[in-house]
N, C-alpha and C positions, 0 to 999 in steps of 0.2 A: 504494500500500500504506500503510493509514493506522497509526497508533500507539494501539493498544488501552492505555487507564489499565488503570495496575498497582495492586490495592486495599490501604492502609496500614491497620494499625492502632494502635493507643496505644502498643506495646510493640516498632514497626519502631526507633525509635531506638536505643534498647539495642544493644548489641557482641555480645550474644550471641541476638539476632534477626536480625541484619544480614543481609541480601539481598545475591545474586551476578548483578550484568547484565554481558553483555558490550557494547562500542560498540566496532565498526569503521568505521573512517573511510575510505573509496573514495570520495571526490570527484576525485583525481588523474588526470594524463593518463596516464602510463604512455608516454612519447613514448619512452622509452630501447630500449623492445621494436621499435620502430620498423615498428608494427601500424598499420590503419586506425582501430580504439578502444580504449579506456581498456585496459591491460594485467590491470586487474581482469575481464575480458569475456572474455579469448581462452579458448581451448580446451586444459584441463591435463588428460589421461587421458581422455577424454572428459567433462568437465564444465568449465562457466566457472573461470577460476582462485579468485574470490570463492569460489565456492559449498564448497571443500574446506574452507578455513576457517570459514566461516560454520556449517557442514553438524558440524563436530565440537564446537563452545563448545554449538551449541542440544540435541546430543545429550549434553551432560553434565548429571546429574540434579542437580546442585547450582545450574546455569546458569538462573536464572528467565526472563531475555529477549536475543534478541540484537538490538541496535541496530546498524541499518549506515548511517552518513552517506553522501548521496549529493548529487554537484552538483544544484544545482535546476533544470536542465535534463537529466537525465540521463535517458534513454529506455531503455537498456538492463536495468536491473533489476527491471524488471516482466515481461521476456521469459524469463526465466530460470523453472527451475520449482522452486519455492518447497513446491510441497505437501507434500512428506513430515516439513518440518518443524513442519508445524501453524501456530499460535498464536503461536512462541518469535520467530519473526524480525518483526522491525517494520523501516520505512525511514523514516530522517527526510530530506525532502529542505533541508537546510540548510548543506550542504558552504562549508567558505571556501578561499581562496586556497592556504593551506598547511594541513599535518597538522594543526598545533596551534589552528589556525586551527577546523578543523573538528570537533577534540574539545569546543574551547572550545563552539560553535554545538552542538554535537550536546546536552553537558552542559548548558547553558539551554533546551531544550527539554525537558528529562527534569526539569527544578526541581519540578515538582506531583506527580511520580511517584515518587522518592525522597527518602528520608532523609538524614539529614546521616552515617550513621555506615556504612550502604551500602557494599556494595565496586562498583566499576566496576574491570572488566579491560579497555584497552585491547590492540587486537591488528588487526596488520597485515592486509592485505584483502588483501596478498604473500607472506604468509606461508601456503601450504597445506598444508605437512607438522604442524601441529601437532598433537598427540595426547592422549589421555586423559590417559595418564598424567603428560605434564608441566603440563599445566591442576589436575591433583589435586595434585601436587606444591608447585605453585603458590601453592595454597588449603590445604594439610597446613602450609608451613611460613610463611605471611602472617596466617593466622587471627586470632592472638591477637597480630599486629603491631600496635604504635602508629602507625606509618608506612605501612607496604604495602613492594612492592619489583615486583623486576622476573627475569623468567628471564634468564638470560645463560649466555655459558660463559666459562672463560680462554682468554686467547691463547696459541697456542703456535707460529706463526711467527717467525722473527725479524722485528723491525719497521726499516724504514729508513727514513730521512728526506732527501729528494729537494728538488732546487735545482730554478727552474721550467723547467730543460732536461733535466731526469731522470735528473741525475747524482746520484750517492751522498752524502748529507751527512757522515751518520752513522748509527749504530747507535743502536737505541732501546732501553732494557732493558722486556723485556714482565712484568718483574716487577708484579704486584699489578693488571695489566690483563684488564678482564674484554669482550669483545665483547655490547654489549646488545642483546637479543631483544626480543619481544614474546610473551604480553601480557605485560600493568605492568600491576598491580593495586593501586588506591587508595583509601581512601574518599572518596566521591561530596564532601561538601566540602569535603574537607581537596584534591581535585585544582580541585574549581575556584574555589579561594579561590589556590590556588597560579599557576593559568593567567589570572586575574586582574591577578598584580602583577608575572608576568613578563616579558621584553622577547620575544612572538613569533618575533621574527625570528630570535633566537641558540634558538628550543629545538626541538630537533629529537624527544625524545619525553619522554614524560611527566616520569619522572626526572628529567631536566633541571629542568623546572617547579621537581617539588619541592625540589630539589635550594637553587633560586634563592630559595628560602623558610626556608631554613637549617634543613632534613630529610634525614637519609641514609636513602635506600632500603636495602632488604636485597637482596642479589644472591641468586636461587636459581637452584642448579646446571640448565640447559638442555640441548639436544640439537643438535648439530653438524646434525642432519638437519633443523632447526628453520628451514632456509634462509629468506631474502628474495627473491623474483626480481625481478631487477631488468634481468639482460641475458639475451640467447636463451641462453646456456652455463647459465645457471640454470634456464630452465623446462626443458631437456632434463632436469640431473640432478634438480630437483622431479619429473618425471615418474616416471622410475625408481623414485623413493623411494617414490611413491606405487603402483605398480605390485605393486613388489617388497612392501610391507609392510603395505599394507591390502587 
């Protein structure tokens, strides 16, 4: 599946032309599902897990393209069916080692195709519950950011902190902690000037990046059902949720 150029013109740089692509990064193995392939592959509701995510950014009319990084050996995402959403979905096969890894490769690929003031919405290829309305959310209150930010919610567990035998340390105050979702929405240079100077290894999603660039993101308020799966106790309830509500 190759990567159709996206047409710029003189007035794409401007803030209030700025273009909306999504990039998902599935190069991962997904071993924690404890599946024969990549956990982006298996079967959520009857469709690949990828494709619930994929399937809702290409259906938002603000979404110009969705990119989905894919290991460069990856065989699986050409069997999947793709048609209903036209045009919007492209695959880069240029996945790396880690996430960040593979935003980085995914955003040097897209370099001829966007603009520097661009938003990219990173968004988990784990993530199936997410929905219109928090993607428009998303883009209602980042618009007119200098930064960009990220969905999240607050925590409202108590937090504890564990010795490496899994006894009790202490009590963590979940004051002013927010649990970070996806997507994280950035401008196209401002994330990869940011993925650039920071140490891979410590950034686990975009945020972070910018974060390590001396930028706060803005938190916008997320959805509990907004889940990550990541163990079997998750695709069951990701199913449900998609069952019961779409």
């Amino acid at each position: 599946m190759s990567v159709e150029r996206v047409d710029t013109d003189s007035g794409a740089a401007a803030a209030s032309n700025s273009r909306y692509v999504a990039l998902v990064p599935a190069a991962g193995s997904g071993t924690r599902l404890g599946a024969g392939m990549p956990k982006q592959y298996q079967l959520l509701a009857g469709l690949p897990l990828i494709q619930h995510a994929v399937s809702t950014l290409a259906a938002h009319p603000q979404i110009e393209r969705v990119y989905v990084v894919l290991a460069p050996n990856d065989s699986h995402f050409v069997s999947c069916d793709w048609g209903a959403l036209g045009v919007k979905v492209s695959a880069l096969y240029c996945g790396g080692d880690t996430r960040a890894a593979s935003v980085r490769n995914g955003l040097a690929e897209l370099s001829t195709q966007l603009s520097a003031s661009d938003w990219v919405m990173v968004h988990d290829a784990a993530r199936p519950c997410l929905t219109e309305a928090d993607v428009d959310r998303l883009i209602q209150t980042l618009s007119a950011s200098a930064v960009g930010g990220l969905l999240a919610v607050p925590v409202a567990d108590t937090l504890k902190r564990a010795t490496a035998e899994g006894l009790v340390l202490d009590t963590q105050s979940r004051e002013h902690l927010w649990q970070a979702q996806t997507p994280q929405m950035f401008r196209y240079q401002r994330l990869v000037a940011a993925l650039a100077r920071a140490d891979l290894a410590t950034v686990t999603d975009e945020a972070s990046a910018i974060e390590q660039s001396g930028f706060q993101p803005q938190l916008v308020l997320g959805s509990a059902m907004n889940l990550k799966v990541t163990y079997p106790a998750d695709q069951t309830l990701a199913e449900l949720i998609l069952l019961r509500f779409n």
